[in-house]
C-alpha atoms as one frame of an Amber mdcrd trajectory, in Angstrom:
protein
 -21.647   6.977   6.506 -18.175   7.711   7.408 -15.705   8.925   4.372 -13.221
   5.617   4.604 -16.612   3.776   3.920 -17.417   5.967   0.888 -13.784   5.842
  -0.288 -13.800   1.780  -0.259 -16.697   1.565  -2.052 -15.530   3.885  -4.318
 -12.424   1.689  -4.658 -14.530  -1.280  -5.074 -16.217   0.081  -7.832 -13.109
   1.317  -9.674 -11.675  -2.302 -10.151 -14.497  -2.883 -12.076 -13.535  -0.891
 -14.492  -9.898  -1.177 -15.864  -9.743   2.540 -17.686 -10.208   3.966 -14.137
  -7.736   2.070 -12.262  -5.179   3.984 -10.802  -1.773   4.104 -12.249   1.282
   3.526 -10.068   2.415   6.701  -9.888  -1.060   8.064  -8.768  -0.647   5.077
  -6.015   2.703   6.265  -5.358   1.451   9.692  -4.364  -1.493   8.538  -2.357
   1.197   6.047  -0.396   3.078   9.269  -0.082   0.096  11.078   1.096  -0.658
   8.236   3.521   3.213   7.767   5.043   3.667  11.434   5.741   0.164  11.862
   7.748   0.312  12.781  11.100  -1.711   9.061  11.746   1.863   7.299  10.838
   4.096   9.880  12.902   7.152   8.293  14.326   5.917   4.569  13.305   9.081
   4.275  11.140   8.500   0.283  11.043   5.181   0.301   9.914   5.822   3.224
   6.727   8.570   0.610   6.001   6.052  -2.271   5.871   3.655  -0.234   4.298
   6.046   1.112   1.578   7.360  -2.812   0.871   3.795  -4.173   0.276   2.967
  -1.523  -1.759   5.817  -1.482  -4.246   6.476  -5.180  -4.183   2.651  -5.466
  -5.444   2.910  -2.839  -8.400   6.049  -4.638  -9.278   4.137  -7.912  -9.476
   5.366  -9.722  -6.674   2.720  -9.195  -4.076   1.287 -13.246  -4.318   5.116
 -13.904  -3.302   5.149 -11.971   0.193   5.095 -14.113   2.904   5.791 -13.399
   6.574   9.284 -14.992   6.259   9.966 -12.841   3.041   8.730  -9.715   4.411
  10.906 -10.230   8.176  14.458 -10.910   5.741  13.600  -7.549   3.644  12.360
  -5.580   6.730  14.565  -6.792   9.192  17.488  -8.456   7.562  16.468 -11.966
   8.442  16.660 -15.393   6.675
């Protein structure tokens, strides 16, 4: 079975169980982690997108992204 497999189950089976969730700043350094692999490289869009989903959810406003919201804060439209 092929690790990303494992690693969502894993994941799955964490939510479960709220004194194993990760904390944001252990989220933090995994988004870190994932933004500086060599999979990401030049995409200097998509670490933007990436990085606004992620901290817009630990701040509690990920049910308020919307493709409009998400265009104004990435690209400066309205």
């Amino acid at each position: 079975m092929p690790e990303s497999i494992n690693i969502g189950h894993a994941r799955a089976d964490r939510r479960n169980d709220l004194e194993a969730a990760p904390g944001d700043d252990e989220i933090r350094d995994h988004l870190a982690r994932v933004l500086a692999s060599s999979e990401f490289g030049v995409a200097h869009r998509l670490k933007q997108f990436l990085l606004l989903i992620v901290e817009e959810t630990l701040a509690g406003r990920g049910q308020e992204l919307s493709a409009p919201t998400i265009a104004a804060k990435l690209y400066g439209t309205q």
